[in-house]
N, C-alpha and C positions, 0 to 999 in steps of 0.2 A: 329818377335813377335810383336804381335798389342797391342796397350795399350790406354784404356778406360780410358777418364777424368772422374773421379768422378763429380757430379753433386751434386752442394749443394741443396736442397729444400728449396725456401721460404717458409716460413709458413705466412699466413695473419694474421693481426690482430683479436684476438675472439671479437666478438661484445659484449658490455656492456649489462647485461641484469641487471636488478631492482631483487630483491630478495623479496620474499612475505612479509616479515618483512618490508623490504622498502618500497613495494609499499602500504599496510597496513599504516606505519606511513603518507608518501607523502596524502593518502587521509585521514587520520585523521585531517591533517593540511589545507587542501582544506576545509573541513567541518566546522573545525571550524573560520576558518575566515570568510568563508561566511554566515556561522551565526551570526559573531558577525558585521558583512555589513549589516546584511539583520536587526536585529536588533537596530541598530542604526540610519538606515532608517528609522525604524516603531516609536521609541524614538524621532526622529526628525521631520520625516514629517506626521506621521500617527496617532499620539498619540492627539492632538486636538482634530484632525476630528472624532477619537472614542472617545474622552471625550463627544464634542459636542451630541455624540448617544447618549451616555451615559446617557448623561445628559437629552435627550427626553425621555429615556427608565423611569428614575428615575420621572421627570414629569408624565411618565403615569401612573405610580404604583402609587402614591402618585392620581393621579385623580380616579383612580379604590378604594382607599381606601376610598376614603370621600363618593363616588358613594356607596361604602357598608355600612358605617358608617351613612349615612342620610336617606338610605332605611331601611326596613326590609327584604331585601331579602337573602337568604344562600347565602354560596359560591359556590354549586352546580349550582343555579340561576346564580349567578357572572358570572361563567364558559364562558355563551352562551350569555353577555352583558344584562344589563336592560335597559330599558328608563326611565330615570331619567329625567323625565320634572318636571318643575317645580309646577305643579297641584298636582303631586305625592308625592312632599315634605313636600308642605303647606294646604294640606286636612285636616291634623290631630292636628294643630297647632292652631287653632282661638280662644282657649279658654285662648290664653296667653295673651289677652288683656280685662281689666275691662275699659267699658266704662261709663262716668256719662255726663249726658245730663246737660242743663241749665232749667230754665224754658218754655221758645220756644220752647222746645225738640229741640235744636242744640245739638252738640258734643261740652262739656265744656272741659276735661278734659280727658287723656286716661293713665290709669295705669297698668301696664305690672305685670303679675303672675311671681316673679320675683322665688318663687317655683319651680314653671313649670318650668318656663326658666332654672334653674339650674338643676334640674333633666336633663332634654333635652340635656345638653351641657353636663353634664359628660358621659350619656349614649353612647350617639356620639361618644363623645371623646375616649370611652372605646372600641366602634367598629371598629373606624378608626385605633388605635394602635393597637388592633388585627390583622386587617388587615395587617398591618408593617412590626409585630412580623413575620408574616407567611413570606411575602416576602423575609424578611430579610434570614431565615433557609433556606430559599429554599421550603418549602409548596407548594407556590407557586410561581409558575415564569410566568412571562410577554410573552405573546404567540402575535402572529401575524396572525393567520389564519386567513381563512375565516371562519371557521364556531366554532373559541374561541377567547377570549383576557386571562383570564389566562386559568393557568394548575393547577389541583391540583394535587401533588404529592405522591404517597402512603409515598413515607420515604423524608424527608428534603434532599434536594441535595447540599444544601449549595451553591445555584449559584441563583440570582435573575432573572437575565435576560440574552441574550447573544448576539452577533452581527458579521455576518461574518466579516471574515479582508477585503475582496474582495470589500465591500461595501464605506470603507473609500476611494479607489482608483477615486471614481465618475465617474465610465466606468462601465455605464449599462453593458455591455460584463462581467464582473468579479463581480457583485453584489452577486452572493451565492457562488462564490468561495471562497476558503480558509481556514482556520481554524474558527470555532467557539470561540470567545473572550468572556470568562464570564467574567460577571459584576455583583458584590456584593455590596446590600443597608442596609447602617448600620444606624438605626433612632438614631441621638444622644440625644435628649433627647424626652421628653412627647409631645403628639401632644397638641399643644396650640388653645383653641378655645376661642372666645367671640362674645357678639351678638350688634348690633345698631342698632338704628332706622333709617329709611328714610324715608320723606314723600314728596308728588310728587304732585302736582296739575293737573288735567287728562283730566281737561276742566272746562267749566265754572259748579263752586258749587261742582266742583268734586273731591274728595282727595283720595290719594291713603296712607297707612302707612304700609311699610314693617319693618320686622325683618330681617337685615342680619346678617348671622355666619360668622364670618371670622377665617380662618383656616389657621395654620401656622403648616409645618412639616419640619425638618430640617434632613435632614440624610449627611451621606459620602457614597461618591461613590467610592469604590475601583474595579480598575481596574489590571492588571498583570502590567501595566505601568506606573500607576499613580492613583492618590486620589486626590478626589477633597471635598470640604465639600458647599453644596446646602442648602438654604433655599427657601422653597417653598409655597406661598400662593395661597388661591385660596376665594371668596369671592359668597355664594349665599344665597338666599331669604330662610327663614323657616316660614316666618308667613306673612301674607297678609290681609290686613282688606279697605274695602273701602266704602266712604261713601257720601252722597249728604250733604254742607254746607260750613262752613267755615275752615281756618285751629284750630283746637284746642289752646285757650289759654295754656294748662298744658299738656303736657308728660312727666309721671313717675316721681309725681311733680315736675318738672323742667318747666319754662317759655320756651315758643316755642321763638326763634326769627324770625322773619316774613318774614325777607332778606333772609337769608341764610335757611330754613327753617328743623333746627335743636335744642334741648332744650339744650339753656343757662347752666353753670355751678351756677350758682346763686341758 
């Protein structure tokens, strides 16, 4: 009789497999650390260089308001840029200077419609915080076309301006990649306007006397990363008079000083 060894079977090891739960959690935790990598990247090295945007986006809205504030033009106008030269500002202004001659017929003396002038500067002033107002909601937002600078917005978006991420990297290659970053401008307080004299000598016997408005708008710039708080000036001519002679003894009774050629506090 013949007799068979029984034969054990190995069996191999089952191979390890991840379970959908598992692998589920394993890339929840991939995800989020590489988001909180990728965001502390952008906290660390990207968050300047978008402040810096920021900070031009915020200059420009503030120059597109004074731009609206010192013209009469809509905001429909705004839309497609105006030209704001300087001829366009100071046409409508020459009636803010009384002048009184001497005997000679010189320029004795030059007294400012200080009326006028005040009308002038709050009406402004009332244009340009419109202007703000809008940005700030979202009305309007800061466009880059070629054929706008802003937008107007049928409903408030609540976003002033925006700036890809791709752009802070400074590799033309990735300048409109990325997410879009809004940036939100919050005017903190009233746009502050006041006016001075300047007067300029233009050649021989030849005087020039401007009015400049000098404009102060202060807002915060909030970003998803950071807040910054901006004060912003900007400084232009509203009234221009020029004339053949000497400088004026008296501006807005105040003695001129002939050095410096500005009226004395006296």
């Amino acid at each position: 009789m013949i007799f068979y060894k029984k034969r054990r079977l190995k069996l191999g090891r089952r191979p390890w497999r991840l379970s959908n739960a598992q692998i589920f959690y394993f890339a929840c935790i991939v995800f989020i650390s590489v988001t909180i990598m990728g965001l502390d990247y952008i906290s660390r090295e990207l968050t300047p260089v978008l402040m810096d945007m920021a900070q031009n986006e915020a200059e420009q809205a503030v120059m597109y308001a004074i731009n609206y504030g010192l013209s009469n033009a809509t905001l429909e106008q705004m839309e497609h840029d105006i030209d704001l030269s300087k001829e366009n500002i100071i046409q409508n202004n020459a009636d803010f200077f009384n002048v009184d001659y001497d005997r000679n017929g010189n320029v004795d003396s030059i007294i400012f419609d200080n009326a006028a002038i005040r009308d002038f500067l709050f009406n402004k002033s009332a244009r340009i915080q419109t202007f703000m107002r809008l940005v700030e909601n979202g009305t309007i937002s800061i466009e880059h076309g070629s054929d706008r600078i802003i937008r107007i917005n049928r409903k408030p978006i609540g976003t002033s301006a925006s700036v890809p991420l791709g752009q802070a990297t400074d590799m033309s290659l990735f300048g409109n990649l990325g997410p879009e970053i809004p940036i939100h401008f919050q005017p903190i307080s009233d746009v502050e306007t006041y006016i001075d004299p300047k007067i300029e000598e233009k050649g021989l016997n030849v005087v020039q006397i401007q009015l400049v408005i000098h404009v102060k708008v202060s807002v915060r710039i909030v970003m998803p990363f950071a807040t910054k708080t901006s004060v912003i000036r900007q400084d232009l001519p509203v009234a221009e008079m020029t004339y053949t002679g000497d400088i004026p003894k008296y501006i807005n009774g105040k003695p001129v000083d002939r050095t410096s050629k500005t009226p004395t506090n006296e």
